[in-house]
C-alpha positions in Angstrom: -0.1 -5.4 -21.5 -1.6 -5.1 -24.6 -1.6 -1.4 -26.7 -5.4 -1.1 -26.1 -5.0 -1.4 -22.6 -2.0 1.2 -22.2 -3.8 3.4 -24.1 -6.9 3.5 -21.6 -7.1 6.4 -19.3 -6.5 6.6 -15.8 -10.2 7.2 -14.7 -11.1 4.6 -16.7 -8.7 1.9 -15.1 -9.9 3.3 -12.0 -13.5 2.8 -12.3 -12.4 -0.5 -13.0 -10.1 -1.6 -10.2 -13.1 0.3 -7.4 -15.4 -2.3 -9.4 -13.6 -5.0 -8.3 -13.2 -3.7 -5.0 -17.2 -4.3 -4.4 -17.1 -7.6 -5.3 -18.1 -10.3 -2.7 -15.5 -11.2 -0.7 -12.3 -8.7 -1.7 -11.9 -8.0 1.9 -9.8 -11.6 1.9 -7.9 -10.2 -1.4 -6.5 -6.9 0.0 -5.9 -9.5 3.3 -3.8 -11.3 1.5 -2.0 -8.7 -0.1 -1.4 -7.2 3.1 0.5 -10.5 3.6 2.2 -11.1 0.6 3.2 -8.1 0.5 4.3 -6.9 4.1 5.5 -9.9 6.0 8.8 -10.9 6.1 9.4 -14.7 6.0 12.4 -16.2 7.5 13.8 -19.6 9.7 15.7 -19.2 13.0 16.9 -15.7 12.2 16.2 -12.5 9.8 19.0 -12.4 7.0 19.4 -9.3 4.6 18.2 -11.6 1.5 14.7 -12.1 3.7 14.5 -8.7 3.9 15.5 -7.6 0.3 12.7 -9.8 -0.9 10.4 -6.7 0.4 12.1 -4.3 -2.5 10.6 -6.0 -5.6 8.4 -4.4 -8.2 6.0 -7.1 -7.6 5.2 -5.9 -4.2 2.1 -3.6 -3.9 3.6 -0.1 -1.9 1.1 0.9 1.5 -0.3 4.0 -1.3 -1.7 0.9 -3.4 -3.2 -1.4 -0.2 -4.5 1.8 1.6 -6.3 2.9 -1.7 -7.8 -1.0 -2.4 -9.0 -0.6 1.3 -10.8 2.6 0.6 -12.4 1.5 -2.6 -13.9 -1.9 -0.9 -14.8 0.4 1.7 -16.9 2.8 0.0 -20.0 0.2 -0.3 -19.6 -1.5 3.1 -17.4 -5.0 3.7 -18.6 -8.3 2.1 -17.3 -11.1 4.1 -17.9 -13.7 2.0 -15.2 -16.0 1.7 -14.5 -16.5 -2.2 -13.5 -19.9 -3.5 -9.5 -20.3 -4.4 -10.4 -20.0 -7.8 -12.3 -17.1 -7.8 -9.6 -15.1 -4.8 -7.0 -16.1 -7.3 -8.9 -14.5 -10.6 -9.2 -11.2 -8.1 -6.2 -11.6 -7.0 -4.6 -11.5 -11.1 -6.7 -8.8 -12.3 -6.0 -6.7 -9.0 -2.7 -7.2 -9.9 -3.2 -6.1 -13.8 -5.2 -3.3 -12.9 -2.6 -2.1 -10.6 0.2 -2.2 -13.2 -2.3 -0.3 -15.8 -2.8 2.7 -13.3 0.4 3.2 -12.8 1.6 3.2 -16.2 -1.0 5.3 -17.1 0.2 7.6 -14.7 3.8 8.1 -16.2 3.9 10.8 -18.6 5.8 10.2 -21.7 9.8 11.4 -21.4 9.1 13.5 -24.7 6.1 15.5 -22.9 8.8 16.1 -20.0 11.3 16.8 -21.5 11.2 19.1 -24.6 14.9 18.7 -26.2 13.6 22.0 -28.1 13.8 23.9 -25.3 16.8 23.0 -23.6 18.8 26.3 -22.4 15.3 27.9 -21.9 15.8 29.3 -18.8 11.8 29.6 -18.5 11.0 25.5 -19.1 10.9 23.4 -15.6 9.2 20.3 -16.2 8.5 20.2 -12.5 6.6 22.8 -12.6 3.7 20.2 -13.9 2.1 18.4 -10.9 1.6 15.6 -13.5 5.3 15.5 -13.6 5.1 14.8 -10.1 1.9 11.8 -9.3 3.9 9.0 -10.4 6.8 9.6 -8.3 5.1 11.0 -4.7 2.5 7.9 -5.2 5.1 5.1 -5.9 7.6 6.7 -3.5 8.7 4.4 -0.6 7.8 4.9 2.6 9.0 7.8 4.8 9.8 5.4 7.9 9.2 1.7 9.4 6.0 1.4 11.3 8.2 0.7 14.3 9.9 4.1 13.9 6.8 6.1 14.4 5.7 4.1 17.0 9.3 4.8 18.9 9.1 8.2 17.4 5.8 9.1 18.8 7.4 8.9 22.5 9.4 11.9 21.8 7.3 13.8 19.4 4.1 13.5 21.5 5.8 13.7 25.0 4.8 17.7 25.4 1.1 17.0 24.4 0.4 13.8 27.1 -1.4 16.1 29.6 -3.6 16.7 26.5 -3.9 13.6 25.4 -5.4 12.8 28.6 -7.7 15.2 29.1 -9.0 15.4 26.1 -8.5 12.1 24.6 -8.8 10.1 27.7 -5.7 8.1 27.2 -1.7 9.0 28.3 0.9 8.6 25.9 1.8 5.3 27.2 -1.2 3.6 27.4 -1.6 4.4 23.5 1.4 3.4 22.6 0.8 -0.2 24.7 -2.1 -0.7 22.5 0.2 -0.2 19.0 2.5 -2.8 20.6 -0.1 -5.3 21.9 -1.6 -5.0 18.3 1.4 -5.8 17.2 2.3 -8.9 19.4 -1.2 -9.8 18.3 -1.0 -9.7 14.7 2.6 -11.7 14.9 1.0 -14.8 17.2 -1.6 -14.9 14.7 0.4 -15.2 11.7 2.8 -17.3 13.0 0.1 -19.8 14.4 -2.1 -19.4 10.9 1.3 -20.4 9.1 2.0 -23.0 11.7 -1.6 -24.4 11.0 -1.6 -23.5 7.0 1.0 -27.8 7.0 -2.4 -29.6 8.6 
């Protein structure tokens, strides 16, 4: 990253990255980073090195995919499938644009930390929510999608009659939706990898 484009502001990488989010076609880019960067690949069985792949600065966190989601959606979904070329040059300066917000996000160590005012009982860098952004937006994840899901059976239990009457749905039958959805997505990635060799 060049000096110029560190030295850009955050609203200004911003404006830029929801630019790119209208253009034709990015629904298939934040698809594929939803791949890339959230399926595990393995052979016969899941090892800890398939897994440890997932903890690379490379990967884009859910805060990143969930805010490229609601930037394309702001305009309404273009479908158009991009060629490679072009999906690839989105997919690069996605990428670029991603690094440059968060860089421009980190505050400088000397604006955090005055060494002038060490033993100053009054100076708490953390009382700055500027301190803060970087780390609550880049912070991993509070829990595996399969933990709410079995979670949710115990935390929602009391609030089933509810559910139904209100929502028209038990506790059960919702969470047989979240893990039909879930069969669904993994048959469909398996057999689009399966087909990806012909």
């Amino acid at each position: 990253m060049s000096a110029k484009q560190a030295a850009r502001k955050e609203s200004d990488v911003f404006k830029e990255l929801e630019d790119l989010c209208h253009s034709p076609g990015y629904v298939h880019v934040i698809a594929y980073f939803c791949f890339r960067d959230n399926t595990i690949r393995y052979a016969d069985e899941v090892k800890p090195e398939d897994v440890l792949k997932q903890f690379s600065m490379d990967r884009l966190v859910r805060s990143e995919i969930s805010t490229l989601i609601g930037l394309a959606c702001k305009k309404g979904l273009d479908e158009t499938l991009p060629s490679p070329e072009m999906m690839q040059e989105y997919v690069n300066k996605t990428d670029s644009l991603l690094q440059e917000l968060h860089q421009s996000m980190m505050q400088p160590l000397e604006d955090i930390f005055d060494p002038r005012r060490i033993g100053d009982d009054s100076f708490n860098p953390f009382n700055s929510g500027a301190v803060l952004r970087e780390a609550i937006f880049y912070g991993g994840e509070s829990a595996y999608n399969f933990q709410y899901r079995d979670l949710s059976r115990f935390k929602y239990r009391k609030d089933n009659d509810w559910l139904i009457e209100n929502r028209g749905y038990s506790l059960d039958q919702a969470l047989s939706v979240i893990a039909s959805v879930q069969a669904l997505q993994i048959d469909k990635i398996n057999n689009t990898l399966a087909n990806l060799n012909s």
